[in-house]
N, C-alpha and C positions, 0 to 999 in steps of 0.2 A: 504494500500500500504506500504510496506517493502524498506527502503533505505538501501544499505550494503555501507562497506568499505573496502579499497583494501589497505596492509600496505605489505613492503616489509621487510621479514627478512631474517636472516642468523645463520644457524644450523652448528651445528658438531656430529659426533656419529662415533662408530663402525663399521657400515654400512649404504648404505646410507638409508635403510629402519628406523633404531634406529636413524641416523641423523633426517629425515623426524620427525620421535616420537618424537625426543627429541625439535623440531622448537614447534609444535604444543602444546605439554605439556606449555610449558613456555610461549608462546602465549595466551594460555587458561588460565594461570594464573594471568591477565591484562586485556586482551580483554573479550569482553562476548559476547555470541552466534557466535562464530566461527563455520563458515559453509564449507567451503573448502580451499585447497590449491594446488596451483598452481610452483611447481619445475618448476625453466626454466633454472637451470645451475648447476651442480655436478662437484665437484673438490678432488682431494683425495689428501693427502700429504704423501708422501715416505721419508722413515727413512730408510738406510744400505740397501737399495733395496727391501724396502715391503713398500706396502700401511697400514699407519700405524692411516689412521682417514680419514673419509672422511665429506667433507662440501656442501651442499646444501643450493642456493642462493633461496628461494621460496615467491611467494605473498599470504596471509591469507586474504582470505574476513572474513566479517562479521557483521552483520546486528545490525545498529543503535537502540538504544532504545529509546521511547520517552521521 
């Protein structure tokens, strides 16, 4: 039987696809056996009237070691 854990972080990128990449890379870089992630809230910030970064609030599971 497999216990996971649910940790909430916050990304920034380009897009929010590179946001997304960029949460997980650096998640993966701490956590181990990172199995999914769950986006529940995308925000983008505007500069001179462009969307100039956007941010993605997401929960990373992943599964406990023994």
């Amino acid at each position: 039987m497999s216990v996971a854990r649910i940790t909430e972080i916050n990304a920034s990128g380009s897009s929010i696809e590179n946001a997304i990449e960029n949460g997980v890379a650096r998640a993966s870089e701490t956590l181990k056996n990172v199995e999914q992630v769950w986006v529940q809230d995308v925000k983008a910030r505007v500069t001179d009237g462009k969307v100039d970064e956007y941010r993605v609030n997401m929960k990373v599971s992943f599964v406990l070691t023994e």
